[in-house]
C-alpha positions in Angstrom: 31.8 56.9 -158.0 34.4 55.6 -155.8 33.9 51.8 -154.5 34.8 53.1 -150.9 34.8 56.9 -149.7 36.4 57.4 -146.6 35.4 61.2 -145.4 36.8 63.2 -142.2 36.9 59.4 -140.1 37.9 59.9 -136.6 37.7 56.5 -133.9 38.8 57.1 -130.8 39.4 54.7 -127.6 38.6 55.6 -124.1 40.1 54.9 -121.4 40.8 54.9 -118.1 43.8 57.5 -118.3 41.9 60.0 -121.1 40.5 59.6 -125.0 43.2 58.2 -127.2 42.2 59.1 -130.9 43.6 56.4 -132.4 42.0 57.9 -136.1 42.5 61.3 -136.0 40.4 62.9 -139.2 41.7 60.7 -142.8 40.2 60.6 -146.1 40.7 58.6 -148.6 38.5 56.6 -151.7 38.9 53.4 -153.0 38.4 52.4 -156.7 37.2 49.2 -158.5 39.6 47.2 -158.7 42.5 48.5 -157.5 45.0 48.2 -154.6 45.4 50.5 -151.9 48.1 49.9 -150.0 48.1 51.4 -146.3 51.7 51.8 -144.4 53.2 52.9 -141.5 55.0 52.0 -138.0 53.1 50.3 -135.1 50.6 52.5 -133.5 49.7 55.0 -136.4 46.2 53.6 -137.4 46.1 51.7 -139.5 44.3 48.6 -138.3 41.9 50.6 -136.5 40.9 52.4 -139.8 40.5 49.1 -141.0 38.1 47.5 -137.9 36.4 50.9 -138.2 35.3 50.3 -141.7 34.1 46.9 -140.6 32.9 48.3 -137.1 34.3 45.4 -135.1 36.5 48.0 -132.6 36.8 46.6 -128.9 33.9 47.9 -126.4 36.0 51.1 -125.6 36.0 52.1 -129.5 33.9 54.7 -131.2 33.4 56.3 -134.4 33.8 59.7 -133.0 33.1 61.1 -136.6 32.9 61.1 -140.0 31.5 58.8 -142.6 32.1 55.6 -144.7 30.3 55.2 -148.0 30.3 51.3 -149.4 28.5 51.6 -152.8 27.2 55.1 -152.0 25.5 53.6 -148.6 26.3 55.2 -145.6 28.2 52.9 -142.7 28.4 55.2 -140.3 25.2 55.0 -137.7 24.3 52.4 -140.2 23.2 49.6 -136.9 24.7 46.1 -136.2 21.8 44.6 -138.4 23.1 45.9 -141.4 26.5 45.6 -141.0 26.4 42.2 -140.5 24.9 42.1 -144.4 28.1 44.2 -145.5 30.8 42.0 -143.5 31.8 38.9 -145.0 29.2 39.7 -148.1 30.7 43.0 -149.3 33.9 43.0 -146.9 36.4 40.7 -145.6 39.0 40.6 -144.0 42.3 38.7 -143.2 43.7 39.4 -139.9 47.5 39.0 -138.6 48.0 35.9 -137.5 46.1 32.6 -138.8 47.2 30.7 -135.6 44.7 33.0 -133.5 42.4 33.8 -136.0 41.3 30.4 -136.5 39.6 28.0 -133.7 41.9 25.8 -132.9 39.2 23.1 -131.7 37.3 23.2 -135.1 38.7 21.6 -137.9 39.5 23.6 -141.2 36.5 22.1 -142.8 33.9 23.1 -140.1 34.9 26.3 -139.8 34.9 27.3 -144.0 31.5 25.7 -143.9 30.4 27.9 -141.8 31.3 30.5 -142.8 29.9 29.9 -146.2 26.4 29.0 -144.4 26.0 31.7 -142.3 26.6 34.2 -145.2 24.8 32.6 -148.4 22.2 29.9 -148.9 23.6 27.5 -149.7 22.7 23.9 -147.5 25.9 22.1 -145.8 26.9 19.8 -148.5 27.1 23.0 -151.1 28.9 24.8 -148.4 31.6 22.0 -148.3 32.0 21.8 -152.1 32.7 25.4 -151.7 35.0 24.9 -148.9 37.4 22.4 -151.7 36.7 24.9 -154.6 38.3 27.9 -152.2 41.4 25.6 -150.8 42.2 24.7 -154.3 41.6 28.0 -155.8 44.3 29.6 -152.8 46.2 26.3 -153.6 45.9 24.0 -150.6 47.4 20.8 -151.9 45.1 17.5 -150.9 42.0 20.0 -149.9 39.6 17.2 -149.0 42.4 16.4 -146.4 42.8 19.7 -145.0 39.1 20.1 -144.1 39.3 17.3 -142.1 42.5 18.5 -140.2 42.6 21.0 -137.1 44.8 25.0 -137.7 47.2 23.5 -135.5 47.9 20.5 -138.1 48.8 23.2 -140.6 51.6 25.4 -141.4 51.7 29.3 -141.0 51.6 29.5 -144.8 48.8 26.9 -145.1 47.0 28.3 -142.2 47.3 32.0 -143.9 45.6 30.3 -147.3 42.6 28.8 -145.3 42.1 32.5 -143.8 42.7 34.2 -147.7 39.8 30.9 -148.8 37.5 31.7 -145.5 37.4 35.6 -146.6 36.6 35.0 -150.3 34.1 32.7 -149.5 31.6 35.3 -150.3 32.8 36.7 -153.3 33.6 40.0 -151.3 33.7 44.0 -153.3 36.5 44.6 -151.0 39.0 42.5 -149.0 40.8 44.0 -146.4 44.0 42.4 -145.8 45.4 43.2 -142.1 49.6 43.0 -142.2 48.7 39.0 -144.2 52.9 37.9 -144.1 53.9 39.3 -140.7 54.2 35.9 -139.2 55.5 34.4 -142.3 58.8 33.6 -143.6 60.3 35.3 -146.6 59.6 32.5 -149.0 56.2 31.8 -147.9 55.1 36.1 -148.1 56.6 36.1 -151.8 53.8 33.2 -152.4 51.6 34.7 -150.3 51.7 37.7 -152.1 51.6 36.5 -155.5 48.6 34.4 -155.1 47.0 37.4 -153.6 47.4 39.4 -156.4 46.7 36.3 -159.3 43.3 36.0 -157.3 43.0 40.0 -157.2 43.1 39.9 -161.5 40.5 36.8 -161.4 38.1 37.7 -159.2 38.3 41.7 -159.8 38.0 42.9 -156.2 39.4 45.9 -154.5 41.9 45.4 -151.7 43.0 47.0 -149.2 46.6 45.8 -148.0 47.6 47.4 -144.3 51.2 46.9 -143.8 54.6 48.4 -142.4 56.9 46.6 -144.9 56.9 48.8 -148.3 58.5 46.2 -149.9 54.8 44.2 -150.2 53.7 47.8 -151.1 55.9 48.2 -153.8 54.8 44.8 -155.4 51.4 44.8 -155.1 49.9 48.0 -154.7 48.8 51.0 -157.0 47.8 53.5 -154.3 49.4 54.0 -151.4 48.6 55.8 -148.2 51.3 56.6 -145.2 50.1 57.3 -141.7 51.2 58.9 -138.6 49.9 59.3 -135.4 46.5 58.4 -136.9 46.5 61.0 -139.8 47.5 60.8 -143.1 50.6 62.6 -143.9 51.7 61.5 -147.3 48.8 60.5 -150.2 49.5 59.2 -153.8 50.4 56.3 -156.3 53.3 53.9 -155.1 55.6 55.6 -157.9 54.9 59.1 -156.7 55.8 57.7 -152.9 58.5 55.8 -153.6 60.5 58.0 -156.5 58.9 61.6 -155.3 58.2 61.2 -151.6 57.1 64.8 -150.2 57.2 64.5 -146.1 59.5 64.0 -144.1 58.2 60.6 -142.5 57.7 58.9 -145.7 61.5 60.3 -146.7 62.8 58.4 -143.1 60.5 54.9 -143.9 62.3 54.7 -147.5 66.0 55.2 -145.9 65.0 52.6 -143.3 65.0 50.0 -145.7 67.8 48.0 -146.8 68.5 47.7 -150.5 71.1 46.1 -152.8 72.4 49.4 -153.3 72.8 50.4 -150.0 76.9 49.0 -150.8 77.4 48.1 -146.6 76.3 51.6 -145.0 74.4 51.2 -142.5 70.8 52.2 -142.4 69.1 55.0 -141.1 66.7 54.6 -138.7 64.1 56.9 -137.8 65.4 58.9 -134.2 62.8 59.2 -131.4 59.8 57.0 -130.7 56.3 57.4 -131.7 54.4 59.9 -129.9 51.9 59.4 -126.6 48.4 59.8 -128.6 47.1 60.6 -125.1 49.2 64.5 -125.5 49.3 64.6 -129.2 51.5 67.9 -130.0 49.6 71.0 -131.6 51.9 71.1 -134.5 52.6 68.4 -137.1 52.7 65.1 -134.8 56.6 64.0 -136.5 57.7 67.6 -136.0 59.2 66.1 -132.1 61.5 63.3 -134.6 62.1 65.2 -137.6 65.5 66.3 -138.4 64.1 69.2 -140.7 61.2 70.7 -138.2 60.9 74.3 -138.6 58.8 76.3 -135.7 56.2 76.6 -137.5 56.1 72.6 -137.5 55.7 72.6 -134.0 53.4 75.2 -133.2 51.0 74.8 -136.2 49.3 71.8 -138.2 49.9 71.7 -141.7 46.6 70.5 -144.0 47.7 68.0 -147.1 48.7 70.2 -150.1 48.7 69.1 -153.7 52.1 68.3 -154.8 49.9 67.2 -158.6 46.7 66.1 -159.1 47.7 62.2 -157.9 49.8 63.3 -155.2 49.2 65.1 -151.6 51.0 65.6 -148.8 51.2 67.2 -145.2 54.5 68.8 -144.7 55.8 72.7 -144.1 58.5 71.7 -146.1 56.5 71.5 -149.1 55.5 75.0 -148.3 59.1 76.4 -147.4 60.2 74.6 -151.4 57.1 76.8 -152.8 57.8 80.3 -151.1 61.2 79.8 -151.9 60.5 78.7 -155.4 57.9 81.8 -155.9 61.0 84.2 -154.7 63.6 82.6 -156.6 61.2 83.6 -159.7 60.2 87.3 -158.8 63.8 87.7 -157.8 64.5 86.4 -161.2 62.0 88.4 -162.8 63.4 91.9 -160.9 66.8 91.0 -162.3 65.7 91.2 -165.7 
């Protein structure tokens, strides 16, 4: 059994101008151990999938449907008494950016010890020997320092350690880790990253790593899932995505990034601009910017198809390459 199962979620937002369904029907599981890695542009879901597995939306959020399994127990309905058990115990999280996730009137100290209290037993002087053991295991340099200085004392890097210490204070199943190196500079992600995945072999937890850069997805991940206008289009391990991608969207996110290979052209960015979730089209939701959009694409949805048993994605075009495939063959077969 699967660590996390994700069945048929759908989290929707309403407001003032109509229901925006910001999760529009995914599925997905999560083994022991692994690294699933989520991508896509701004706006396709994947933080809210994310704060719906945590249940921490805003006041205009709901679980519209569906259900999330942690261990086999159902999350869904489950009540703010037990979730509060699951987060920080079973789940973590590391948000965006440190600056805002941490109180800046708090020093670093107060706020690990805290956090350690208020989700294990241990008595305040425990809870700060645990606060040093965390620093040094995320490699905070001088931790018995750092406790006693305020976020604002702190570098983006450092700052993004405390946050990776305060979420593994409680030895979490799973850490969620929200877009971790967006407000970080190249050097500091690479270290970032790395320590993420040397504390990922130690402690032998499952993560979840949200991101629209697939060049952390390439390095850390062993699963990989790309959304779209709150689906999922394009399923599989990070080999099959990035050497055998099979939509169209994934295809456009992999010639948008530069490479040493790339010998001076010029990229190719994706045309168009993501799509008003407020009047999502009744076809496939990238049939409005793809350059290969048949009618059919427009006018009707297409469910994920296997591509093998470690791959599936959502695109006519994988059906068009099949029926034309199955022809070629009878055609083949006529002529002999």
């Amino acid at each position: 059994m699967a660590l996390l199962e994700v069945r048929n979620l759908r989290t929707s937002f309403f407001t003032a101008a109509g229901e925006v369904k910001a999760v529009n029907g995914i599925s997905f599981d999560l083994e022991r151990h692994k690294v699933l890695g989520i991508v896509g542009e701004s706006g396709s879901g994947k933080s809210v999938t994310a704060y719906s597995i945590m249940q921490i939306l805003d006041a205009n959020g709901k679980i519209t449907g569906g259900s999330i399994k942690l261990d086999g127990q159902e999350l869904v309905g489950a009540g703010e008494k037990v979730m509060k058990t699951v987060r920080g115990n079973k789940v973590s999280i590391i948000f965006q950016d440190p600056m805002t996730s941490l109180n800046p009137t708090y020093t670093i100290g107060h706020q690990l010890i805290e956090a350690i209290t208020l989700h294990t037993d241990r008595d305040k002087k425990q809870a700060r020997d645990r606060g040093i053991e965390l620093l040094k295991l995320v490699n905070v340099n001088e931790p018995e320092k750092r406790m006693k200085q305020y976020p604002f004392e702190l570098s983006g890097g450092m700052r993004q350690r405390v946050m990776i210490a305060m979420a593994l204070s409680c030895e979490p199943d799973i850490l969620i880790a929200d877009e971790p190196t967006t407000a970080l500079d190249v050097t500091i992600q690479a270290q970032i990253l790395e320590l993420m995945k040397s504390l990922q072999d130690q402690l032998g937890m499952a993560i979840i790593m949200i991101t629209h850069d697939l060049g952390v997805v390439a390095q850390l991940c062993d699963e990989v899932i790309v959304m779209y206008a709150g689906s999922i289009c394009e399923q599989g391990t990070a080999d099959e995505i990035f050497y055998h991608p099979h939509h169209s969207y994934t295809k456009g996110l992999l010639r948008s990034i530069p490479s040493a290979e790339t010998d001076g052209k010029k990229l190719q960015p994706i045309t168009g601009t993501p799509i008003d979730l407020l009047n999502m089209p009744k076809g496939c939701p990238f049939a409005p910017r793809c350059e290969d959009a048949m009618h059919i694409c427009i006018n009707e949805p297409c469910e994920r198809m296997d591509i093998n048993e470690n791959h599936k994605a959502a695109c006519w075009m994988n059906v068009k390459a099949l029926l034309t495939e199955e022809k070629g063959g009878a055609l083949h077969e006529t002529g002999n």
